[in-house]
PQR file of N, CA, C, O and H, with PARSE charges and radii, in Angstrom:
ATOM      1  N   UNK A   1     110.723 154.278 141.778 -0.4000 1.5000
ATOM      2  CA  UNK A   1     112.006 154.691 142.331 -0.0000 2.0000
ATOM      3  C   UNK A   1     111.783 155.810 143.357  0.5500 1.7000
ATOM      4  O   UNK A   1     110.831 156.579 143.485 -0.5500 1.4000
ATOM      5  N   UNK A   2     112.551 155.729 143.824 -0.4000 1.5000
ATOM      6  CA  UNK A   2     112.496 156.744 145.649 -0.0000 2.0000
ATOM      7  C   UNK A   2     113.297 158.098 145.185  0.5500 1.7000
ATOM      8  O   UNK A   2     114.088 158.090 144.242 -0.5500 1.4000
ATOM      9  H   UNK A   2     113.325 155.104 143.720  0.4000 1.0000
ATOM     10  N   UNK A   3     113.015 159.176 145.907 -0.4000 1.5000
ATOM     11  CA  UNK A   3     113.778 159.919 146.071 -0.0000 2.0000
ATOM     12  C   UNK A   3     114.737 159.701 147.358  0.5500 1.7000
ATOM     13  O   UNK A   3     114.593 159.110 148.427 -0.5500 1.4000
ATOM     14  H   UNK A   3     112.372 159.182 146.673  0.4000 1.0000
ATOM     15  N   UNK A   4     116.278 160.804 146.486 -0.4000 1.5000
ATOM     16  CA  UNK A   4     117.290 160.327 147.223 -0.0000 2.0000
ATOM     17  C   UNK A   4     117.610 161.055 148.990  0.5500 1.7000
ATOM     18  O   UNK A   4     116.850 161.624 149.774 -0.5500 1.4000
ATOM     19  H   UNK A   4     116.395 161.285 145.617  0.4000 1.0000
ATOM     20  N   UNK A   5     118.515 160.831 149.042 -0.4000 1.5000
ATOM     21  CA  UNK A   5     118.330 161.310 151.212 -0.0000 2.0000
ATOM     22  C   UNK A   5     118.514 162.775 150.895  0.5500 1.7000
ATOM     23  O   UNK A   5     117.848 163.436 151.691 -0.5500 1.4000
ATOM     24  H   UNK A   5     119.133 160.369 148.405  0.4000 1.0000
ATOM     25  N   UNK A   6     119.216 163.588 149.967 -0.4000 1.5000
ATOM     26  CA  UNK A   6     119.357 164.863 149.694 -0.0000 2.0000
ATOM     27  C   UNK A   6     117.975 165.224 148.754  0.5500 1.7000
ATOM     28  O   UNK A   6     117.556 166.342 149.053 -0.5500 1.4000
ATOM     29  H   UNK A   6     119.758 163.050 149.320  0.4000 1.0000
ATOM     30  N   UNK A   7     117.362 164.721 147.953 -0.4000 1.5000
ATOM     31  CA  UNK A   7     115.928 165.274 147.702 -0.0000 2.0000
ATOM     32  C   UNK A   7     115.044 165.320 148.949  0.5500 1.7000
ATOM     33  O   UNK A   7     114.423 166.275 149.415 -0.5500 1.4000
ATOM     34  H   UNK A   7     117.703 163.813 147.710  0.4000 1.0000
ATOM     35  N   UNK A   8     115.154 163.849 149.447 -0.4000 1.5000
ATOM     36  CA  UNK A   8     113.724 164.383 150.882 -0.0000 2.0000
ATOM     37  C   UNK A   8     114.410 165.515 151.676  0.5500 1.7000
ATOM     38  O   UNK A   8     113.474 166.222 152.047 -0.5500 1.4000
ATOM     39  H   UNK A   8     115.659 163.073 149.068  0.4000 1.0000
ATOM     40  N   UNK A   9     115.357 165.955 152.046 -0.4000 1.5000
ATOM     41  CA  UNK A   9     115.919 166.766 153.162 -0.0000 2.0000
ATOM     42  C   UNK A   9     115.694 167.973 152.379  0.5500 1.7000
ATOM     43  O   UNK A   9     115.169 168.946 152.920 -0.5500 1.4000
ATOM     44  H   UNK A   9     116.118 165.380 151.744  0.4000 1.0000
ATOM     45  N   UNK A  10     116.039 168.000 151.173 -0.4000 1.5000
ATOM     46  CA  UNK A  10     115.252 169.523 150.186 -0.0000 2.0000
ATOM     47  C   UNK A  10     114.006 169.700 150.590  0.5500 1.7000
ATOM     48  O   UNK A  10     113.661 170.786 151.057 -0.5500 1.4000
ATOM     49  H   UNK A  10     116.466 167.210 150.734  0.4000 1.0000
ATOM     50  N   UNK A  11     113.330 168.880 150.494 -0.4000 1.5000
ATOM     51  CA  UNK A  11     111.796 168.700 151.065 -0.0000 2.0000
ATOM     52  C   UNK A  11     111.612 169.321 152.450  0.5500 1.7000
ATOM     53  O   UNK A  11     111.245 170.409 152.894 -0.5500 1.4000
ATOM     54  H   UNK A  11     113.610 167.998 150.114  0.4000 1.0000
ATOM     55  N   UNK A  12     111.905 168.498 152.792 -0.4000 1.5000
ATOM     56  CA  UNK A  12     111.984 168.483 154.733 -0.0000 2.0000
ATOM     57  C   UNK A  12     112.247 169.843 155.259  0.5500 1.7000
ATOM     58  O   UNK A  12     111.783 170.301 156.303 -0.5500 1.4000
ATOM     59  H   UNK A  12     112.204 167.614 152.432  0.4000 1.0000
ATOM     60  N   UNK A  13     113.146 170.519 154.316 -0.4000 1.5000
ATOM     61  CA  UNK A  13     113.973 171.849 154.250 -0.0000 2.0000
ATOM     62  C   UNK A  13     112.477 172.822 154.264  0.5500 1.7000
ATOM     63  O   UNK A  13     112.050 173.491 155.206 -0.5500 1.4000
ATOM     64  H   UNK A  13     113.523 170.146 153.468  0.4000 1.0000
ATOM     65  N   UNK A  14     111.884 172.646 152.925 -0.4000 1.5000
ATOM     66  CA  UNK A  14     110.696 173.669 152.627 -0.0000 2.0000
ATOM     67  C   UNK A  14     109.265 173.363 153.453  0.5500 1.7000
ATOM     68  O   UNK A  14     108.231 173.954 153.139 -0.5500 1.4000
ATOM     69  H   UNK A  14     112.231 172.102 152.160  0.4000 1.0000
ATOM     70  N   UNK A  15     109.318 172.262 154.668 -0.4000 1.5000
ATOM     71  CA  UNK A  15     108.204 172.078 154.776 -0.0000 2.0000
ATOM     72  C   UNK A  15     108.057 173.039 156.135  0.5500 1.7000
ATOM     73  O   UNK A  15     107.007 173.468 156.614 -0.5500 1.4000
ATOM     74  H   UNK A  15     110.157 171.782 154.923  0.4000 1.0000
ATOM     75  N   UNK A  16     109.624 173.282 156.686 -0.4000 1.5000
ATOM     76  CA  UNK A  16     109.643 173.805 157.708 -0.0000 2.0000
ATOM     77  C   UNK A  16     109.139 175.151 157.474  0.5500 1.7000
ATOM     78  O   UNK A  16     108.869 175.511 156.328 -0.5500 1.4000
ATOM     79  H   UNK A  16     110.477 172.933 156.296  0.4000 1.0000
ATOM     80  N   UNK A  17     108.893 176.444 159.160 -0.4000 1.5000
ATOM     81  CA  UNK A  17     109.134 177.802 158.837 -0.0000 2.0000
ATOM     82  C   UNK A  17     110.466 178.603 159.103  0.5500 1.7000
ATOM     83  O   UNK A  17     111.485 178.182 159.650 -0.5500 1.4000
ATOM     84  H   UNK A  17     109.112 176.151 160.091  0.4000 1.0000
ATOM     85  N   UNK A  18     110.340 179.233 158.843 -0.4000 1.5000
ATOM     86  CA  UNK A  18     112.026 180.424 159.018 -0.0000 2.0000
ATOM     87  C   UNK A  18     111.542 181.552 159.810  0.5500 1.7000
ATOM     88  O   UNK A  18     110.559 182.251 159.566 -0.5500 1.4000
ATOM     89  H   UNK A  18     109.512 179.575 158.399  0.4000 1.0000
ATOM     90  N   UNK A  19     112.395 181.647 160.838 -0.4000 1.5000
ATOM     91  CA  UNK A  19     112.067 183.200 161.821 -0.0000 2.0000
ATOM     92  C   UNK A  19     111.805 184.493 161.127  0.5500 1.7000
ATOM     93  O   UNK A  19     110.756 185.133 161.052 -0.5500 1.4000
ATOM     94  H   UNK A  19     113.194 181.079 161.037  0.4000 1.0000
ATOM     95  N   UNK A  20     113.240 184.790 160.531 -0.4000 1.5000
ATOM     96  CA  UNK A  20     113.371 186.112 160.040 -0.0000 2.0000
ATOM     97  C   UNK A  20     114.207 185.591 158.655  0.5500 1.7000
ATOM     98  O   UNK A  20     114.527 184.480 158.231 -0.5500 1.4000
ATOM     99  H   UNK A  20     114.092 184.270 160.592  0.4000 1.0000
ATOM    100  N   UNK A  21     114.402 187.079 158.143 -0.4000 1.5000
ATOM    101  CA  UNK A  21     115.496 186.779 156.987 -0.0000 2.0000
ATOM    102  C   UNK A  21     117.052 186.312 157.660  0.5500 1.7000
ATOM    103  O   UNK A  21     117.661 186.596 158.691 -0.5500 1.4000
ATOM    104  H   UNK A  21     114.143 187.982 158.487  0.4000 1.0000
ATOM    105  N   UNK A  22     117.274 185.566 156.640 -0.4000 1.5000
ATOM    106  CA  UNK A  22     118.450 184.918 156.416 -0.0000 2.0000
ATOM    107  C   UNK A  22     118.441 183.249 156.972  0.5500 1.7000
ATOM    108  O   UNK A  22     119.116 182.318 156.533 -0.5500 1.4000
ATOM    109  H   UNK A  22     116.779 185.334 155.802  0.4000 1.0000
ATOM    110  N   UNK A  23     117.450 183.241 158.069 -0.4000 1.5000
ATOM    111  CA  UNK A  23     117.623 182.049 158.426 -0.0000 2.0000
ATOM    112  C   UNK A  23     117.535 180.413 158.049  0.5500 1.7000
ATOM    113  O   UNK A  23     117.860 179.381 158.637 -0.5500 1.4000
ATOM    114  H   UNK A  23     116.902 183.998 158.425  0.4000 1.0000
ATOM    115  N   UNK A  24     116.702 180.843 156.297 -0.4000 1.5000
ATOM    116  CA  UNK A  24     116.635 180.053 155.861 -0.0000 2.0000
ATOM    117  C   UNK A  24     118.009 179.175 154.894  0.5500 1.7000
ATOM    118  O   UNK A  24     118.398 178.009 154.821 -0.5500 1.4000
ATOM    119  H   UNK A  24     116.438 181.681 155.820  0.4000 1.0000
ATOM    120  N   UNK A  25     118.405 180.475 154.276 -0.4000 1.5000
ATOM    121  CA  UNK A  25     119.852 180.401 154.186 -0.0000 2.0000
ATOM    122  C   UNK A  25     120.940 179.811 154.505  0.5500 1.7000
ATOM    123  O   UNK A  25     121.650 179.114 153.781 -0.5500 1.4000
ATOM    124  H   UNK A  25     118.090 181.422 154.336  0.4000 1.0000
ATOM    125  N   UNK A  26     121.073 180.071 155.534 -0.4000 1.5000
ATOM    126  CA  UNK A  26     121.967 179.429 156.609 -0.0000 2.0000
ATOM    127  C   UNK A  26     121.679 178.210 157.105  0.5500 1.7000
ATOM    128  O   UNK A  26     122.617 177.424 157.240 -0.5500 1.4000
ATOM    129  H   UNK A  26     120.496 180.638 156.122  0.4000 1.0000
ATOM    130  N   UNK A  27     120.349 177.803 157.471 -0.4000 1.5000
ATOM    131  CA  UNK A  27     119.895 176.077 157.437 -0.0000 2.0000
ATOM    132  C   UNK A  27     120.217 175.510 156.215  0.5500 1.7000
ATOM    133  O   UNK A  27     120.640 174.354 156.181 -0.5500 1.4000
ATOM    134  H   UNK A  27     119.587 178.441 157.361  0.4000 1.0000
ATOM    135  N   UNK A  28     120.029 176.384 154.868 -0.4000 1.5000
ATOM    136  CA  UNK A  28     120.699 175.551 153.662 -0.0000 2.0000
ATOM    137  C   UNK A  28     121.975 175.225 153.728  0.5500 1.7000
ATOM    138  O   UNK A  28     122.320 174.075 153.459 -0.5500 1.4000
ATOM    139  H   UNK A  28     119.686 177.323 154.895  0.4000 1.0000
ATOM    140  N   UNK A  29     122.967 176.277 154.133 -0.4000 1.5000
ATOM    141  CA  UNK A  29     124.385 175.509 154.263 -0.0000 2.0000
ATOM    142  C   UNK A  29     124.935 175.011 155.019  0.5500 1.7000
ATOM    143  O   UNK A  29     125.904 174.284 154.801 -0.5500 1.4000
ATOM    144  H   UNK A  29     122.686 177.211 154.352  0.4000 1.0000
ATOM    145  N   UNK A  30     124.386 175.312 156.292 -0.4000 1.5000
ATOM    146  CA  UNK A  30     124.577 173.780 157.216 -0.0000 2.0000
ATOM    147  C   UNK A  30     124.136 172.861 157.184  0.5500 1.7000
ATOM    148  O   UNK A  30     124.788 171.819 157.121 -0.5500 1.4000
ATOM    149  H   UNK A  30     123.599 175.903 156.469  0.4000 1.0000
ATOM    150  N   UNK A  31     122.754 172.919 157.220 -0.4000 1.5000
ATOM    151  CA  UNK A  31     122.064 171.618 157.205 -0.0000 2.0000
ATOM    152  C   UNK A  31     122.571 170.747 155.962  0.5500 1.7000
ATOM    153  O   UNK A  31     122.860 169.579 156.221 -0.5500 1.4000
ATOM    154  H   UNK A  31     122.224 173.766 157.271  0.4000 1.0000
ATOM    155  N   UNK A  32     122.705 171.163 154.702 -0.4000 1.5000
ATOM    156  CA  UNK A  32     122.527 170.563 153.800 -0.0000 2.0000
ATOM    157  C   UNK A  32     123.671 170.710 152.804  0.5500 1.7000
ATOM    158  O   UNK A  32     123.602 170.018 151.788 -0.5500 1.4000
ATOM    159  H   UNK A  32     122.470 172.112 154.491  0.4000 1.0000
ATOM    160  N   UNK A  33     124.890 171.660 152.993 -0.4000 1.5000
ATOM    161  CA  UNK A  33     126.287 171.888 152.844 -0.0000 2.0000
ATOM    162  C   UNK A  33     126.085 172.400 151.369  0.5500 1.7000
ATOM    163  O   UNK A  33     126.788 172.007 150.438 -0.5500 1.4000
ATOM    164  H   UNK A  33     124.946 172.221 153.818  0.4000 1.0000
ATOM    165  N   UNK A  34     125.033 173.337 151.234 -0.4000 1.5000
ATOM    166  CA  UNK A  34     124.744 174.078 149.752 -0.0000 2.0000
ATOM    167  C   UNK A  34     124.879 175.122 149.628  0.5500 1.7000
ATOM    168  O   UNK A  34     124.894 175.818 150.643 -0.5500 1.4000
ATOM    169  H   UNK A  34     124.461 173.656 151.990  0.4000 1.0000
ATOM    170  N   UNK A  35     125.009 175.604 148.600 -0.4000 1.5000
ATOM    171  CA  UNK A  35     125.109 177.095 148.303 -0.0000 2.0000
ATOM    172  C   UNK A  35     123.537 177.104 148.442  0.5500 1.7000
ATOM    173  O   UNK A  35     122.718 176.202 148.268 -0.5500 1.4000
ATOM    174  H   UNK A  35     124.997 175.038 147.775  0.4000 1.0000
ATOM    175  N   UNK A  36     123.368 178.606 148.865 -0.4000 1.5000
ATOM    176  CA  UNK A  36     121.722 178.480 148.536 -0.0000 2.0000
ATOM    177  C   UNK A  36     121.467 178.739 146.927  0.5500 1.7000
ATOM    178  O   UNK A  36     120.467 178.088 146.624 -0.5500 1.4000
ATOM    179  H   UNK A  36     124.033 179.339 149.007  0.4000 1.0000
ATOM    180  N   UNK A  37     121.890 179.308 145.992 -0.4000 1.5000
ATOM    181  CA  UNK A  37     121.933 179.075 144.593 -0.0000 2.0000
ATOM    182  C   UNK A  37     121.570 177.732 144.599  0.5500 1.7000
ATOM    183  O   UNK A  37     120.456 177.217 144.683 -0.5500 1.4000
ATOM    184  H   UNK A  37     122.702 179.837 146.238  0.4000 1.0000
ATOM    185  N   UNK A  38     122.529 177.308 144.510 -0.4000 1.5000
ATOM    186  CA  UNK A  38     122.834 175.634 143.654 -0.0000 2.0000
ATOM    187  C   UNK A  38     121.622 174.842 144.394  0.5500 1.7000
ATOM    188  O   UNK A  38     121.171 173.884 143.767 -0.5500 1.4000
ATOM    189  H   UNK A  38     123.435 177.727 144.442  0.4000 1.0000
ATOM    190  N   UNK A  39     120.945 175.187 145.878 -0.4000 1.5000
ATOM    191  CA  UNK A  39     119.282 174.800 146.681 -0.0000 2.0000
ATOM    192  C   UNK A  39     118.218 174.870 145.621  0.5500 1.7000
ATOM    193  O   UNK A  39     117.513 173.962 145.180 -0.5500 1.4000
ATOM    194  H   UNK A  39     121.312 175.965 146.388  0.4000 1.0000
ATOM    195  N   UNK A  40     118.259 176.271 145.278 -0.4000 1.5000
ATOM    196  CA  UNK A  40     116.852 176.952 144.777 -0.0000 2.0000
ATOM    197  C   UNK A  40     116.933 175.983 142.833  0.5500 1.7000
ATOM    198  O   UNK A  40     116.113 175.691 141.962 -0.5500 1.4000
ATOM    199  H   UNK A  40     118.832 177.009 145.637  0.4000 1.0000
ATOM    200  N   UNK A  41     118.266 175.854 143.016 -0.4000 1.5000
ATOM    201  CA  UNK A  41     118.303 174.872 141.149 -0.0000 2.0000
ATOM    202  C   UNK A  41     117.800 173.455 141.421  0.5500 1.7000
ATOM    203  O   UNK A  41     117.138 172.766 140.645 -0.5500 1.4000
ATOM    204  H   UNK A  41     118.932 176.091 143.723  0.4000 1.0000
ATOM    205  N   UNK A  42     118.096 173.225 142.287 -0.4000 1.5000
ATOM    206  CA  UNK A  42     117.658 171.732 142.806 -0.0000 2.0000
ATOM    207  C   UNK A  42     116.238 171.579 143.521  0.5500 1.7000
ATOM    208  O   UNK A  42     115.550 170.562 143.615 -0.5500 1.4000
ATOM    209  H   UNK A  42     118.634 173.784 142.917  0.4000 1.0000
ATOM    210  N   UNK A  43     116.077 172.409 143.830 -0.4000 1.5000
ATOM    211  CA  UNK A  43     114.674 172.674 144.230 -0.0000 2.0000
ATOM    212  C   UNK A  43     113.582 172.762 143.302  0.5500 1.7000
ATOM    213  O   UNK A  43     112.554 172.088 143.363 -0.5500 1.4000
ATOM    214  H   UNK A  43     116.636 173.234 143.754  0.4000 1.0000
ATOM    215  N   UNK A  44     113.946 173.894 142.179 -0.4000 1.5000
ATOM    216  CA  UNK A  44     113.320 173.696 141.020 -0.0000 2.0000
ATOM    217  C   UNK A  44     112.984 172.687 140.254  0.5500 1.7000
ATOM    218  O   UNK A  44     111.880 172.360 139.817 -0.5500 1.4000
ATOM    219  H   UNK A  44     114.781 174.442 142.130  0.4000 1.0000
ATOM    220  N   UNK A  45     114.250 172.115 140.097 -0.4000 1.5000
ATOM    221  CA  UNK A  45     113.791 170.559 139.188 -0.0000 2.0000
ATOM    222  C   UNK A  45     113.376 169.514 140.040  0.5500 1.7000
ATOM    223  O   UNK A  45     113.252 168.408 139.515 -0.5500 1.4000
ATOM    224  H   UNK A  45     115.147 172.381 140.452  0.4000 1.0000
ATOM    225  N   UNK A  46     113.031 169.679 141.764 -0.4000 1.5000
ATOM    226  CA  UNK A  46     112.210 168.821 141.987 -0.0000 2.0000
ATOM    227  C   UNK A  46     111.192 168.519 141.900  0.5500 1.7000
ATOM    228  O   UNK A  46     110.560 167.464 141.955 -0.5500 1.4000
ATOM    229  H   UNK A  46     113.132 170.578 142.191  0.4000 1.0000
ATOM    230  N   UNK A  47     110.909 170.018 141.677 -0.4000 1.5000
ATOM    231  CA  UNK A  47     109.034 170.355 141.733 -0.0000 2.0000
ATOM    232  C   UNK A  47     108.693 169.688 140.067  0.5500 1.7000
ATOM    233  O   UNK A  47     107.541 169.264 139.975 -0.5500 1.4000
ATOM    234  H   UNK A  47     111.423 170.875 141.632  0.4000 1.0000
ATOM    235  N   UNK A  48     109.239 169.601 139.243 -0.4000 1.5000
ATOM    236  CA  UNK A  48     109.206 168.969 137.686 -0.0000 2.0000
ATOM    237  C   UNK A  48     108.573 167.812 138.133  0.5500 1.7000
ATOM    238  O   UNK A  48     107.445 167.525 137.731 -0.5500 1.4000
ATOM    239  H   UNK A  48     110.175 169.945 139.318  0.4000 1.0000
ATOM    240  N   UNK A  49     109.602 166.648 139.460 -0.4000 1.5000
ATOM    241  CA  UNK A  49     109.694 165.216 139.418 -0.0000 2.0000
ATOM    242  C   UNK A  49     108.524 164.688 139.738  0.5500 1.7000
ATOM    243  O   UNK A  49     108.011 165.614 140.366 -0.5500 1.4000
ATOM    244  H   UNK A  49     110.518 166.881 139.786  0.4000 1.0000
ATOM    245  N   UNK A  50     107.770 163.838 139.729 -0.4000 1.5000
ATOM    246  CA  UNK A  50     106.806 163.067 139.957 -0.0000 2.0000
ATOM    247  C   UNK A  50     106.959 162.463 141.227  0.5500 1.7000
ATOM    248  O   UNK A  50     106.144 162.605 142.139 -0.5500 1.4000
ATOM    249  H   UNK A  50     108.187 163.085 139.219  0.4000 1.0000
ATOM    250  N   UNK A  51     108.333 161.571 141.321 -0.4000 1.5000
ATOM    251  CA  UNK A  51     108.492 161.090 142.517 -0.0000 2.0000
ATOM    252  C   UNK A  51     108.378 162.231 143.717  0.5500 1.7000
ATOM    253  O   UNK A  51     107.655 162.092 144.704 -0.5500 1.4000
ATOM    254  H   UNK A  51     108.995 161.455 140.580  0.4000 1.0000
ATOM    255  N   UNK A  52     109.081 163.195 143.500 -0.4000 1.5000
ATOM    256  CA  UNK A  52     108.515 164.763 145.045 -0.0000 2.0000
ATOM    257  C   UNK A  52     107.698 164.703 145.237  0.5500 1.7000
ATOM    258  O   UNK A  52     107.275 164.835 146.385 -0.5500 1.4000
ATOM    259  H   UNK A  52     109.668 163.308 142.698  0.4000 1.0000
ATOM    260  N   UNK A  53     106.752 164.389 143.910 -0.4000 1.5000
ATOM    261  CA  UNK A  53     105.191 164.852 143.780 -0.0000 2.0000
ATOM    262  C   UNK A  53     104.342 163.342 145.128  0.5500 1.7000
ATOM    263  O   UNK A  53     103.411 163.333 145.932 -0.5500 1.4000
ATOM    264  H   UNK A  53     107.096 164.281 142.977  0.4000 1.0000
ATOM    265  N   UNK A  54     105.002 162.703 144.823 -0.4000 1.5000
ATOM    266  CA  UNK A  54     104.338 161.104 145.098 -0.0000 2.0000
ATOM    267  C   UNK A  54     104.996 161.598 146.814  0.5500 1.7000
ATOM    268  O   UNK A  54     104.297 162.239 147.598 -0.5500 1.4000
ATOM    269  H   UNK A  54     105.759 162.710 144.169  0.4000 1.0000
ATOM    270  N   UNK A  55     106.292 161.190 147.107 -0.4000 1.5000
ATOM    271  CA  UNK A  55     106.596 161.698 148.334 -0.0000 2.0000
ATOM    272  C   UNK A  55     105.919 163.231 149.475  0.5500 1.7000
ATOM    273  O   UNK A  55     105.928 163.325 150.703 -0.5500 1.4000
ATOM    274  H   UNK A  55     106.860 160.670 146.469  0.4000 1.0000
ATOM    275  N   UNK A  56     105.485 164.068 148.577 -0.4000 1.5000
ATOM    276  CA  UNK A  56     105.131 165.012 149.722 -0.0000 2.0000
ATOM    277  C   UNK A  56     104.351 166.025 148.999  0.5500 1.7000
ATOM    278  O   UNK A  56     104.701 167.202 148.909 -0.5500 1.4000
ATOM    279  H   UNK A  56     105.478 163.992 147.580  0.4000 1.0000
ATOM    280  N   UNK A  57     102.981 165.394 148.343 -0.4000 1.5000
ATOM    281  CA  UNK A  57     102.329 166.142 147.291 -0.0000 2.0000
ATOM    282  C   UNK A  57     101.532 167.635 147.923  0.5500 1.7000
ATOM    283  O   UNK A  57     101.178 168.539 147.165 -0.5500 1.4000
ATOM    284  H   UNK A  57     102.697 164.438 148.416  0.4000 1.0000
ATOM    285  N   UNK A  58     101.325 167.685 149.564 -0.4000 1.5000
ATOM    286  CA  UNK A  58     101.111 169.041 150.056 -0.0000 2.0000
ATOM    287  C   UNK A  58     102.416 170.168 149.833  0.5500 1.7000
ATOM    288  O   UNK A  58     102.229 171.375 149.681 -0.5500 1.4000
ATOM    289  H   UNK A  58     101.613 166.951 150.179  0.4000 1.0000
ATOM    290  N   UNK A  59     103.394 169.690 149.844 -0.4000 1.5000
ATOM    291  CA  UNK A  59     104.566 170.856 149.558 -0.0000 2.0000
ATOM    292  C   UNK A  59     104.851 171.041 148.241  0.5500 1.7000
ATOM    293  O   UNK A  59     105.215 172.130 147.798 -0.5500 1.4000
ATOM    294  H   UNK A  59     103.546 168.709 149.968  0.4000 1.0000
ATOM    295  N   UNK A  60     104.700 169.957 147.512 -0.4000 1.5000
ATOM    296  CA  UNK A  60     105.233 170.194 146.286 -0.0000 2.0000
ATOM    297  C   UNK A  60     104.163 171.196 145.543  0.5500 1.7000
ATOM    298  O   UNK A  60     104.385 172.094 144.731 -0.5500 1.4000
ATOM    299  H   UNK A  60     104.404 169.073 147.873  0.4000 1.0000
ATOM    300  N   UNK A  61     102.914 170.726 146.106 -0.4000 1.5000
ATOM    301  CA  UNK A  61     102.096 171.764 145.030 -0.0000 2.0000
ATOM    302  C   UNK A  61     101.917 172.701 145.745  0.5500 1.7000
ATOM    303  O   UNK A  61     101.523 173.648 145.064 -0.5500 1.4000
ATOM    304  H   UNK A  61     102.734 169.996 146.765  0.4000 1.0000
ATOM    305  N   UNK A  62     102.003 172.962 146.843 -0.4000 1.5000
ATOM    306  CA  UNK A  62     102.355 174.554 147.449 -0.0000 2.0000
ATOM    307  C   UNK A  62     103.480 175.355 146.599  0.5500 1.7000
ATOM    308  O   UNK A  62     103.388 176.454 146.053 -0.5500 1.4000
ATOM    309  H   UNK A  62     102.324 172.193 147.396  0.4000 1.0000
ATOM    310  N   UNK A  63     104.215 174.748 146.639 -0.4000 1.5000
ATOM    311  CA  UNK A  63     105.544 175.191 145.988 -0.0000 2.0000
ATOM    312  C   UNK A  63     105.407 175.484 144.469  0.5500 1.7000
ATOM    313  O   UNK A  63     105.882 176.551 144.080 -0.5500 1.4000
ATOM    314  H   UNK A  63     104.290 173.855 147.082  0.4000 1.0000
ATOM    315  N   UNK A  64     104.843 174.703 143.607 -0.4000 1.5000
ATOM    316  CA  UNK A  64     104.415 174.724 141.797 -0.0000 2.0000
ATOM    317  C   UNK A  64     103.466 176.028 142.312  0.5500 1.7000
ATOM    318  O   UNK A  64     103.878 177.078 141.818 -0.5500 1.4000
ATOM    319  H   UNK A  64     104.458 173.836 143.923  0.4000 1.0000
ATOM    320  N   UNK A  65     102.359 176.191 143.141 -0.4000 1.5000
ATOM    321  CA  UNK A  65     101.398 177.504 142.657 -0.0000 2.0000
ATOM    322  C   UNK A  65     102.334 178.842 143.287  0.5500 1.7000
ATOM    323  O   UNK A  65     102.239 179.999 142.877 -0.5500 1.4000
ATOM    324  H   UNK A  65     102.024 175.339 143.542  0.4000 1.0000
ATOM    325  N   UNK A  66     103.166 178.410 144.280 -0.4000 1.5000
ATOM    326  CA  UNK A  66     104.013 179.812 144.133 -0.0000 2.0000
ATOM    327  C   UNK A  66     105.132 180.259 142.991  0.5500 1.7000
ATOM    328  O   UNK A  66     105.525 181.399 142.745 -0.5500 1.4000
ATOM    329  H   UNK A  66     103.243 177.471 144.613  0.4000 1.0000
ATOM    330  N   UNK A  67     105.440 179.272 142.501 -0.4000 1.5000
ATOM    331  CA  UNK A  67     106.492 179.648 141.523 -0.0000 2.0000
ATOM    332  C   UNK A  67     105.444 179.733 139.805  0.5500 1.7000
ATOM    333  O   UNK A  67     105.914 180.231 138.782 -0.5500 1.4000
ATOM    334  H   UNK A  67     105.121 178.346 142.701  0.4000 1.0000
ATOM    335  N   UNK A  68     104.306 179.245 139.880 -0.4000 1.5000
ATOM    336  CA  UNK A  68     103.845 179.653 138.376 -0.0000 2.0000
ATOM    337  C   UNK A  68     102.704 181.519 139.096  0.5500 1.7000
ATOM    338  O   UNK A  68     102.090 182.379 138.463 -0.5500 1.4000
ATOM    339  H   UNK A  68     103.924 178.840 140.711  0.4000 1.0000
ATOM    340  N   UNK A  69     102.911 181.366 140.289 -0.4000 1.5000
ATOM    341  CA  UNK A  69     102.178 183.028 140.227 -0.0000 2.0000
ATOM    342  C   UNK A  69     103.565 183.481 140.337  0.5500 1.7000
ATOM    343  O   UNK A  69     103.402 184.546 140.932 -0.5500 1.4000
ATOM    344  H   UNK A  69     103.409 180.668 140.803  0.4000 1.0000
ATOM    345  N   UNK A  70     104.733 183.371 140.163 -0.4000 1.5000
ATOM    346  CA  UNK A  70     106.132 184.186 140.004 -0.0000 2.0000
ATOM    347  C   UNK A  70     106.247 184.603 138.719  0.5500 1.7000
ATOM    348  O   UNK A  70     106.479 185.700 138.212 -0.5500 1.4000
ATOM    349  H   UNK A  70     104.865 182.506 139.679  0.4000 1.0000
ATOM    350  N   UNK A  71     106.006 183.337 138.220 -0.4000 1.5000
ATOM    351  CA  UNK A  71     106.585 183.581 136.455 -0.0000 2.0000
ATOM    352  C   UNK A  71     105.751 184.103 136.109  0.5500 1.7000
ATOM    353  O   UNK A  71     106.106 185.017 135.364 -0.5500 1.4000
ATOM    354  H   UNK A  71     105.818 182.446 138.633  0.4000 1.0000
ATOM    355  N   UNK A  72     104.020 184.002 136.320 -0.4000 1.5000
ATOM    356  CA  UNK A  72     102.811 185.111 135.938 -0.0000 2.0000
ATOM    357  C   UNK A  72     102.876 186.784 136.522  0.5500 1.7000
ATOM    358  O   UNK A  72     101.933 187.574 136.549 -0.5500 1.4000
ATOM    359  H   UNK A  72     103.733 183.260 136.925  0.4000 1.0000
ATOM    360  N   UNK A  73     103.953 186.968 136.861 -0.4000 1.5000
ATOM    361  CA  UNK A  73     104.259 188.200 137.611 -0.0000 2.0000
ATOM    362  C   UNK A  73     105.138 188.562 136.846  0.5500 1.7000
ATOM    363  O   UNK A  73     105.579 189.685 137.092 -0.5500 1.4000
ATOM    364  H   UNK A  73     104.719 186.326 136.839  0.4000 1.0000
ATOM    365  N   UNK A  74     105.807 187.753 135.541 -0.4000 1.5000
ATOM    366  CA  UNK A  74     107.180 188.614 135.197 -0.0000 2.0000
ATOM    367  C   UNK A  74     106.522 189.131 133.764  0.5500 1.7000
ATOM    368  O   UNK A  74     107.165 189.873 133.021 -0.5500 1.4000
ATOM    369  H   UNK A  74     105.449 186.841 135.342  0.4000 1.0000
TER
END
């Protein structure tokens, strides 16, 4: 099974860079009509999915070693 047009664009979202602060933000709620909250929850449980993993396995595991050196930080 595929991921859906709002999982790859989550993707697509993190593969890009951001200028300064805020700008990432603000591509979340335009681009993608999200709170950035309700992004970073959906974001999270993509990095869980297998299919993210199968679709774009350079970001996704970029993304898993920054968030397990987060939680090794708390």
């Amino acid at each position: 099974m595929e991921l859906g047009p709002r999982e790859q664009s989550i993707l697509a979202l993190e593969r890009r860079g951001f200028p300064g602060p805020g700008a990432k933000e603000r591509a979340i709620r335009e681009e993608l009509g999200l709170a950035p909250v309700r992004y970073y929850q959906l974001l999270n449980a993509l990095l869980d999915d297998e299919r993210a993993l199968a679709h774009d396995p350079v970001t996704v595991n970029r993304l898993r070693r920054v968030r397990d050196a987060r939680r090794s930080e708390r």
